[in-house]
N, C-alpha and C positions, 0 to 999 in steps of 0.2 A: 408107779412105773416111771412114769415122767419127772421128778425128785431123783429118785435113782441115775437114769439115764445123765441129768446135770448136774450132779456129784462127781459122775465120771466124767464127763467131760473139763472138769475146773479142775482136776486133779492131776488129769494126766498132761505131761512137760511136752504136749505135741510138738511146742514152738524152738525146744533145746534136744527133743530128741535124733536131731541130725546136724547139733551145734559141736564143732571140734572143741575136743578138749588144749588147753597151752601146750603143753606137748609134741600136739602131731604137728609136721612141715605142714605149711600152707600158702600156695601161690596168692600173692595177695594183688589186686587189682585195683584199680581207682572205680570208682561208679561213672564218672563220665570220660567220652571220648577225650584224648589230648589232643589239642588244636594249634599250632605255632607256624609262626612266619618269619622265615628265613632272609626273606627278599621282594620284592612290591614284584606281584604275579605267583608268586610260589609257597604257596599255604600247605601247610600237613597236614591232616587229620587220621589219629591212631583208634583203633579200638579201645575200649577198654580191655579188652582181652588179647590183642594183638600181641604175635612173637614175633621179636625179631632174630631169631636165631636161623631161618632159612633165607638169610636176604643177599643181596647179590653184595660184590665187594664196591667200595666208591671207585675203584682206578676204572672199572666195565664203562663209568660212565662218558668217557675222552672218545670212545669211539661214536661215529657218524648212522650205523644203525643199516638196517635196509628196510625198506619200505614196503611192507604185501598188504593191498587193498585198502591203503588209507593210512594204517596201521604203522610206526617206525618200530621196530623190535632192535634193539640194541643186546641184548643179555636171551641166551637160551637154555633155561636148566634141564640140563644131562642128567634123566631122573625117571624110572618111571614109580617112583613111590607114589601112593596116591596120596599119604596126610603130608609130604612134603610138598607135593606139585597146590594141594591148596593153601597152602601158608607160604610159597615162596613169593619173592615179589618180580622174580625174573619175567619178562617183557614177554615168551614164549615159553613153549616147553617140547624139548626134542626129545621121545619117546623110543627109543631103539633099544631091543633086549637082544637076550643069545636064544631064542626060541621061536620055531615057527609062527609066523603071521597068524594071529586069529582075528577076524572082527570085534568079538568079542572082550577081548581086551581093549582093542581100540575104544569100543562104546563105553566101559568102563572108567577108563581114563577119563575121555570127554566128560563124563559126569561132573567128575571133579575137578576139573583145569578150569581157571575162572580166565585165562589166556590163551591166545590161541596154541593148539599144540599141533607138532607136529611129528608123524607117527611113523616109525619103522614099517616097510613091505618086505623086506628080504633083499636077496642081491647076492646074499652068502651063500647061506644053507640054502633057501630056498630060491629057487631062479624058477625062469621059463615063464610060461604064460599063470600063471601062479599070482606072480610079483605083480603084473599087471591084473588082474582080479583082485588083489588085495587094496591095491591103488584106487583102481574103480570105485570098490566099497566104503575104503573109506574116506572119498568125496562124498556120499551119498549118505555120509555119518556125522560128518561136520566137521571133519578135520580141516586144518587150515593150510595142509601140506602134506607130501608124504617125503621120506627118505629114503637111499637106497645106499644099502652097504657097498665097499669098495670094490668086492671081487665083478661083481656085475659088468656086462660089456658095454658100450657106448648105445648099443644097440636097443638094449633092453631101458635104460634112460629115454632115448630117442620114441621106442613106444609107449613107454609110459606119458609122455611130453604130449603128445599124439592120442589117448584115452582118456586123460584129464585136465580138466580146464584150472584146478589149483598149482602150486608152486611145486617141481618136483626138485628136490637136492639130492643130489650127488656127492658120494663120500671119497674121497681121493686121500690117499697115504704122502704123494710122491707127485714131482710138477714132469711126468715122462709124456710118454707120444698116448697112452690110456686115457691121462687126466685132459690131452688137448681133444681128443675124441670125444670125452665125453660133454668137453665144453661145446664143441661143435654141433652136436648132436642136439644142443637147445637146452641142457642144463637148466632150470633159473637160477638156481644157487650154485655153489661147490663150497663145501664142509671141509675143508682140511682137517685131519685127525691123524698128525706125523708124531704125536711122542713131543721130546724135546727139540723134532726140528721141523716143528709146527711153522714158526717163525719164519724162516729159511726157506722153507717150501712154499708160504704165502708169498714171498718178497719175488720169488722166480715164477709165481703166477702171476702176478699183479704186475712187473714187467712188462709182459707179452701179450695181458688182457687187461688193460685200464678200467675196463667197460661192468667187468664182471664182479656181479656180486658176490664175496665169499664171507663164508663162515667160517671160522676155526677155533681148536679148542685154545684159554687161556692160559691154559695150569692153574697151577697152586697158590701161586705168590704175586703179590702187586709186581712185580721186577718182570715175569713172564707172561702178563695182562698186555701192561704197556707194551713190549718188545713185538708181542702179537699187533698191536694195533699199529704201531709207526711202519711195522713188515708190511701192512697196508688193508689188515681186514676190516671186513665194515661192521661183524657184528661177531658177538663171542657164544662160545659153549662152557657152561660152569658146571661143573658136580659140586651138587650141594650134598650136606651131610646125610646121611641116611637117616632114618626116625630110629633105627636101633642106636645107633652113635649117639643123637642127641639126647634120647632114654635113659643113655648109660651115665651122661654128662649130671642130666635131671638127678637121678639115683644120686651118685656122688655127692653132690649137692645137699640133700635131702638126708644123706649119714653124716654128713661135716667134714667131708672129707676135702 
């Protein structure tokens, strides 16, 4: 019996039964981390497995950043994918979807954000005492801030400010007599998210509020990063690619396309 048993075992190709054949694609990886230095203080260290296809763009880096709790956050990826939010390298992550607030998503997220994130409560679709419950909860989840869409009144900002002891941001389209209420109202951030006159709409906050920390989004191209940051913001919002988009990119790849 025991003969038998180590016959089978010498026989069968355990160690090639899950070896790729030449043929199939295959990601190929180094065995150790890469480690390089740029500049005396400034070392890299990559995974072996590291991608960098969710990384922020270098122009994000010119701007001055805002500080929550120790922490500078310069770059916030606009994302709520969860295999994107853990492979990007953005500084934060600003979590705002088109669907009511659930905690549960919130806890979901946090799982996998190795950054602080910062998570949609409503403002739009959902208002009233709601947004402040959603706020609440998710202090008491580990969020590192919450958001509040644009339609929202200064008022509902102002309580929010007033229920929670983290960072609440305020989403503003437009520099009108809304976005000064809402700055008055105790804001700690304001989000600009104008489109292409993102820019424009910072340069006429940052006018009349020196003081004030803004967010706004970068676009697409180094040329609308920069133009964002000289307009005067201190930190940026990036949409990174989606994980179906870079799936699709991987695929292509993978036929020789």
């Amino acid at each position: 019996m025991s003969e038998h048993s180590t016959s089978i075992s010498r026989t069968t190709p355990h160690a090639s039964m899950f070896s790729p054949s030449e043929g199939v694609a295959m990601e190929r990886h180094t065995t150790l981390p890469s480690v390089t230095r740029t500049m005396p203080g400034n070392a890299t260290v990559e995974g072996r497995l590291t991608s960098p296809v969710a990384r922020v763009p270098e122009s994000t880096t010119r701007c001055g950043g805002i500080t929550v709790k120790g922490h500078t956050l310069k770059t916030f990826a606009y994302t709520t994918d969860a295999a994107v939010i853990r492979n990007t390298n953005a500084n934060a992550i600003l979590a705002v979807y088109p669907f009511t607030g659930e905690p549960i998503i919130t806890q979901a997220l946090l799982t996998v954000a190795q950054q602080p994130l910062f998570v949609g409560v409503g403002g739009g679709t959902t208002t009233g005492n709601r947004v402040i419950e959603l706020a609440m909860v998710a202090e008491m989840q580990g969020a590192a801030g919450v958001v509040i869409n644009a339609p929202a009144p200064a008022a509902t900002v102002e309580a929010a400010m007033s229920a929670i002891d983290i960072p609440v941001i305020a989403t503003v389209t437009t520099d009108d007599e809304v976005t000064e209420e809402k700055i008055l109202a105790g804001a700690a951030i304001i989000n600009v998210a104008a489109g292409r006159n993102t820019a424009a709409v910072v340069a006429s906050i940052r006018a009349h509020h020196p003081e004030t920390p803004i967010l706004a989004s970068g676009g697409a191209s180094d040329e609308s990063i920069i133009a964002t940051i000289e307009a005067g913001a201190d930190a940026l919002t990036w949409t990174p690619p989606s994980a179906q988009q870079l799936q699709s990119q991987m695929m292509a790849r993978y036929r020789g396309e």
